[in-house]
C-alpha positions in Angstrom: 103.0 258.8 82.9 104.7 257.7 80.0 105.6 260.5 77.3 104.2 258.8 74.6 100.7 258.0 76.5 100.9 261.6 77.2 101.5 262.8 74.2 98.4 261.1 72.8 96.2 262.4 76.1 97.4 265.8 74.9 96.0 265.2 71.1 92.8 263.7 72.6 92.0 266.9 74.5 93.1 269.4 72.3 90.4 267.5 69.6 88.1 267.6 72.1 88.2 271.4 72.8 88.4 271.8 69.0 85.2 270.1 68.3 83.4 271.7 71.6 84.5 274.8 69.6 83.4 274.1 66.6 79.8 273.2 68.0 79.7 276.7 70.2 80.3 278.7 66.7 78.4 276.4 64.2 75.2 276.7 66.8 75.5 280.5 67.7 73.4 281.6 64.7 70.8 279.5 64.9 68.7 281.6 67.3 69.3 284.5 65.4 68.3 282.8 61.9 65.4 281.6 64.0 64.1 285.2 65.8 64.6 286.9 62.5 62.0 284.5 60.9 59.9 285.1 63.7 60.2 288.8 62.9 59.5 288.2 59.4 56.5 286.5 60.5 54.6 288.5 62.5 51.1 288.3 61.9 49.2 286.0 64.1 45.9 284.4 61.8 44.0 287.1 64.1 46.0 290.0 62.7 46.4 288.4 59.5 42.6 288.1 59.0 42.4 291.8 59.7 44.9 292.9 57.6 43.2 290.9 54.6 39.6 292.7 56.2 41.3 296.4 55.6 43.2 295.4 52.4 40.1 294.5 50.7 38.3 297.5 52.0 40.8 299.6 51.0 40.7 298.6 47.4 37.0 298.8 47.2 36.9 301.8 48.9 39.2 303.0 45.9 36.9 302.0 43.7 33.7 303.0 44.8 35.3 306.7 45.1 36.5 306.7 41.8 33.9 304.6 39.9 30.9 304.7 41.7 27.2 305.7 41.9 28.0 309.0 43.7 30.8 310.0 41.2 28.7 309.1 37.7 25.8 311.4 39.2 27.7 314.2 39.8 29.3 313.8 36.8 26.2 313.8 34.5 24.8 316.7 36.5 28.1 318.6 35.7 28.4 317.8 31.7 24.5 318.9 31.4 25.7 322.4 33.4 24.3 325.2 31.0 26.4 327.8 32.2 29.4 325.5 32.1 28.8 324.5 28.8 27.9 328.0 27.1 31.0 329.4 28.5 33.2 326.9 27.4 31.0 327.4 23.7 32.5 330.7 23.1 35.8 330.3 24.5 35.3 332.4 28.0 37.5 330.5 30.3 37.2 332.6 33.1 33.5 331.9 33.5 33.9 328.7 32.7 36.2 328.1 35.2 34.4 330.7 37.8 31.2 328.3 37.4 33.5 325.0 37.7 34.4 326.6 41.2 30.7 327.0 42.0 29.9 323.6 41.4 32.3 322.7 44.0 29.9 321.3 46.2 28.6 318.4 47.7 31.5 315.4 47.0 32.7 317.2 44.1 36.5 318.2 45.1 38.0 319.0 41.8 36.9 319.4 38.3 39.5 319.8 34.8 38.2 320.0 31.2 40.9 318.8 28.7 41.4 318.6 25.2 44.0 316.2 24.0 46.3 316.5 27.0 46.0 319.8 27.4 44.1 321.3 30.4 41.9 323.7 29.9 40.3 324.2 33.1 41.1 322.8 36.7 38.7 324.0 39.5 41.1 323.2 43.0 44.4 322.4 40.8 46.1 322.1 44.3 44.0 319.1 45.7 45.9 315.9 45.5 42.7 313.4 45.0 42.0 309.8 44.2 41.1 308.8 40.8 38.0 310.1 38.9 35.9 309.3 36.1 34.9 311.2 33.2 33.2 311.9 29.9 32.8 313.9 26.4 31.4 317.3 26.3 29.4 319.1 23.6 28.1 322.3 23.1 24.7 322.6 21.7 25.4 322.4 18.0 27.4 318.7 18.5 30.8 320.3 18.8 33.2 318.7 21.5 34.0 321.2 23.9 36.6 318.8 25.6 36.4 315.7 28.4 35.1 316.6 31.5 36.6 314.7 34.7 35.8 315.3 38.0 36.7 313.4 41.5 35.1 313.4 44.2 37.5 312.2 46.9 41.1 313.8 48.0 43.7 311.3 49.0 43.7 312.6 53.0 39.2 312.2 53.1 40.3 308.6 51.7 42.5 308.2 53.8 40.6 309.1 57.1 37.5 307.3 56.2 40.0 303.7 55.7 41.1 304.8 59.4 37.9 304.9 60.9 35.9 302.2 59.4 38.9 299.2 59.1 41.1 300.0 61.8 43.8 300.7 59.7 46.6 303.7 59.0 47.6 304.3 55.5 50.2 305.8 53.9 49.7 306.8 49.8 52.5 308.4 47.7 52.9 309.0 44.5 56.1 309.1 42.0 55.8 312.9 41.7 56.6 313.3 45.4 53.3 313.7 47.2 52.5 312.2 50.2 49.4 311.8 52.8 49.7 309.4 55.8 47.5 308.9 59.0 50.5 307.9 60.5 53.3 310.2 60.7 56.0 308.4 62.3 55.7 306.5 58.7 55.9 309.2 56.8 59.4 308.8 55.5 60.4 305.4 56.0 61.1 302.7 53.4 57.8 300.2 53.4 58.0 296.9 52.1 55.0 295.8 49.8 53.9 293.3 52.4 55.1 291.3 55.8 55.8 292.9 59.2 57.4 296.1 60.1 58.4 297.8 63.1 57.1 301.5 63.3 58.0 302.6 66.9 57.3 300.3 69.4 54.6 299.2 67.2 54.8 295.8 64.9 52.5 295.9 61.7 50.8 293.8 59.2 51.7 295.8 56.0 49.5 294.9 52.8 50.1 297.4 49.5 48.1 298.1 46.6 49.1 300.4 43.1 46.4 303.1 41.9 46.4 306.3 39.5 45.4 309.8 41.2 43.2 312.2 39.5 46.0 313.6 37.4 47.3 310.4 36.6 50.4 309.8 38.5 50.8 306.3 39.7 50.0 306.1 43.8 51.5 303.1 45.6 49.1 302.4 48.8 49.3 300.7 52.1 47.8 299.5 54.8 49.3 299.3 58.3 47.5 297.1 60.7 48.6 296.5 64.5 49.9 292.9 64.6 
């Protein structure tokens, strides 16, 4: 063969190996680009619908605790507590906080009277518990004796009842540290507000919601569905 025919052969091929090259590297991350957006998109509409279902549950459930019916009836039956009040009249904050322990009962978890900021009473002060509601007190003669609040929820009963009735696991922490899961393998692992994470050999629909506890420190919540 001729040297400069041969030479030009020689170009051809190397170009042609080149470019097969270039092809094999330019295509190689396209299946990865496309499994990690399958990843990212986990939910099927199935486990998307449920995930909505327990998300808006959730919330509601929130709610109802620390707004609702039950929690505006204790609450009046509390402020109207004669014993309660009259202690808290004449400044005997041992009773009063012996007969905020007695009234413990029922839903009632926790009970605080403040003035200003300042606590003056907190029946169960270790109980980390949903938000509550609450309202002015007065002592016979018109005088404010404080603001009562009262909850009648913790954060773990909240917890377990979202678990039962929406087929869901939650996870709740607040900026002061606590934390309350229903599943533990979750416990200390970086969420993200929503999408799909992998928890074990488990995938999940994650949906997140902020709230305030009883004392006021911001909770971030979320809800783990199967996908």
């Amino acid at each position: 063969m001729p040297r400069p025919l041969a030479g030009v052969l020689a170009v051809s091929l190397l170009a042609a190996i080149a470019l097969a090259g270039l092809i094999v590297l330019s295509s190689t991350p396209a299946p990865q680009r496309a499994l990690g957006a399958v990843a990212h998109g986990c939910p099927s509409p199935a486990a998307t619908s449920r995930a909505s279902k327990a998300f808006n549950a959730a919330r509601a459930r929130y709610l109802l605790e620390s707004r609702g019916m039950v929690i505006h009836a204790d609450l009046r039956q509390i402020a109207h507590d004669r014993v309660l009040i009259g202690a808290l009249s004449v400044g005997n904050l041992n009773s009063a906080l012996a007969e905020a322990n007695r009234q413990l009962v029922r839903h009632v978890v926790r009970i605080r009277v403040l003035r200003g900021a300042h606590v003056v009473l907190d029946a169960n002060s270790t109980s980390f518990d949903v938000a509550g509601s609450g309202m002015q007190l007065r002592a016979a003669d018109g005088r404010s004796l404080g603001r009562l609040q009262i909850t009648v929820q913790d954060v773990i009963g909240f917890i377990k009842l979202v678990h039962k009735l929406n087929a869901a696991d939650v996870v709740v922490r607040g900026t002061l540290g606590d934390m309350r899961t229903s599943l533990p393998a979750a416990a200390k692992l970086s969420l993200p507000r929503s999408g799909c994470t992998q928890i074990g050999s488990r995938q999940y629909v994650v949906r997140s919601f902020n709230e305030a506890s009883f004392t006021g420190e911001p909770l971030t919540i979320w809800l783990l569905t199967v996908a």
